[in-house]
C-alpha positions, 0 to 999 in steps of 0.5 A: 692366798685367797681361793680364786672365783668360781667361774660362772657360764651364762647360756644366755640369749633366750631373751636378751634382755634377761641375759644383760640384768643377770650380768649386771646383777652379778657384778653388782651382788659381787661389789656388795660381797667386798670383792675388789675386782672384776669377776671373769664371767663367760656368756654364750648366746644362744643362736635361735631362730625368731619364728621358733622363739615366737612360736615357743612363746605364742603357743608354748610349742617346739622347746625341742628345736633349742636342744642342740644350741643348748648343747653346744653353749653349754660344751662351748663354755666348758671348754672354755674354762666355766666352773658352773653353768646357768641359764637365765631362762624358765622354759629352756630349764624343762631341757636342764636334764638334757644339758647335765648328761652333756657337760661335764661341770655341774649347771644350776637350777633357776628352781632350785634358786627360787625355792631357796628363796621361797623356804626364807619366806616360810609361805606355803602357797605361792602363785605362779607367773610365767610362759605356757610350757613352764607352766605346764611342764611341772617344773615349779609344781614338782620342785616346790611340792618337794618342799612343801610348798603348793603353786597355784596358777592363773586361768587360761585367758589371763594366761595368754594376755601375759604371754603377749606381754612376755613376748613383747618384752622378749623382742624388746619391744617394750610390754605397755602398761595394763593395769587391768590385767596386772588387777586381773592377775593378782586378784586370781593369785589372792583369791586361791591364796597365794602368800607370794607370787613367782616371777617364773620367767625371766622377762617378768622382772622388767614386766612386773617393775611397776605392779603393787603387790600385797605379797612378796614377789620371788623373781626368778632372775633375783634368785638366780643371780643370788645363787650364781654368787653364792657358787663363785665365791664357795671356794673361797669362803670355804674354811 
C-alpha cells in the first residue's frame, strides 16, 4: 500500500493573491506528478490589519506586528494535522526563526526553494526583486552566498516605484503596465551583471507576467510550490 501525501500547511494571507496561485500551483504540479486524487492541503490566512500591511509595504516598517498571527497560523495548522508548513511570503520569512522554535513540524524556506532553483541554472550573479525589508534584511544575500552565488540589486528610486507596484497588486488593485520601469529595472540588473533575475516577493509572479527578460527569471512562488510537492510526495517516493 502506497505511503499517504505529506500534508502541507499553507500560512497564507500576506497577499491573497500569492496565497490563491500557490494552491493552484500545487494542485496542478500534483496532477503532472501521476497522482489520481486530490491532495488535502490545509491553509490559514493570516488576520492582519491593512494599515500595518501598507506601512510594511510603503516604508518596509513594522514586520514585527505580524509575529504573533504568524504564530498562531502556524500552531493552528499543526494541530490540525500539517506535516510541514509554508509560507508564500518574502518578507514575513525574516520571522522564519521565530516561527520554527514555536512548531513542532518542520517549515520550509522560499530561500531555500530558490536557491535550489538557481544551483540548476549554474548562474553566479542573480538580480534581485523585491520588497524593502526582504531587500535589506539579507535574507537572499545570506543564503545565496552560501552557495556561492553573489545578489545584486536595484537603486533606491527604482526601488520605491516597484514597491508601488507591489503594493497595488497586494491589495488587488491590478499593477499597470509601465514599461519604463520594467527597462529601468532590467537595465540596472544587466548592467551589474546579473545572469538571472529573483522574483524575491510573491506578488511578482502576476507583476512580472509580461516583461521580456534577456535572463531566466526565478520566481519565488514557482520554486516554493515545486518544493512544497517535492515534500508531500517524500514519504511515498521513498524506496
Amino acid at each position: 500500500m502506497p505511503s499517504r501525501l505529506r500534508i502541507p500547511g499553507i500560512i497564507g494571507g500576506a497577499g491573497p493573491g500569492a496565497t490563491a496561485q500557490l494552491y493552484l500551483d500545487i494542485m496542478a504540479r500534483c496532477r503532472r506528478a501521476g497522482l489520481e486524487r486530490r491532495p488535502p492541503v490545509l491553509i490559514a490566512s493570516l488576520d492582519i490589519d491593512l494599515a500595518m500591511e501598507q506601512r510594511l509595504l510603503r516604508e518596509g516598517a513594522g514586520v514585527e506586528g505580524y509575529r504573533e498571527p504568524l504564530l498562531a497560523s502556524g500552531r493552528a495548522l499543526a494541530a490540525a494535522g500539517a506535516d510541514f508548513l509554508a509560507i508564500p511570503c518574502n518578507t514575513l520569512h525574516v520571522l522564519l526563526d521565530d516561527l520554527a522554535r514555536a512548531v513542532p513540524i518542520p517549515v520550509l524556506s522560499i530561500v531555500e526553494a530558490v536557491a535550489r532553483e538557481a544551483g540548476k541554472c549554474g548562474c553566479r550573479t542573480v538580480g534581485l526583486l523585491a520588497t524593502t525589508t526582504t531587500a535589506r534584511s539579507g535574507l537572499y544575500r545570506d543564503g545565496l552566498k552560501a552557495r556561492g552565488i553573489a545578489v545584486v540589486g536595484i537603486s533606491a528610486d527604482l526601488q520605491a516605484a516597484l514597491e508601488e507596484r507591489i503594493q497595488d497588486e497586494v491589495s488587488q488593485r491590478g499593477p499597470s503596465a509601465d514599461t519604463a520601469l520594467e527597462a529601468a529595472i532590467l537595465g540596472a540588473l544587466a548592467t551589474q551583471g546579473a545572469q538571472a533575475i529573483v522574483a524575491g516577493c510573491t506578488e511578482l509572479k502576476a507583476l512580472m507576467a509580461g516583461w521580456t527578460t534577456a535572463v531566466p527569471v526565478i520566481d519565488s512562488l514557482d520554486a516554493l510550490g515545486a518544493l512544497v510537492v517535492d515534500e508531500m510526495t517524500a514519504a511515498r517516493n521513498a524506496p
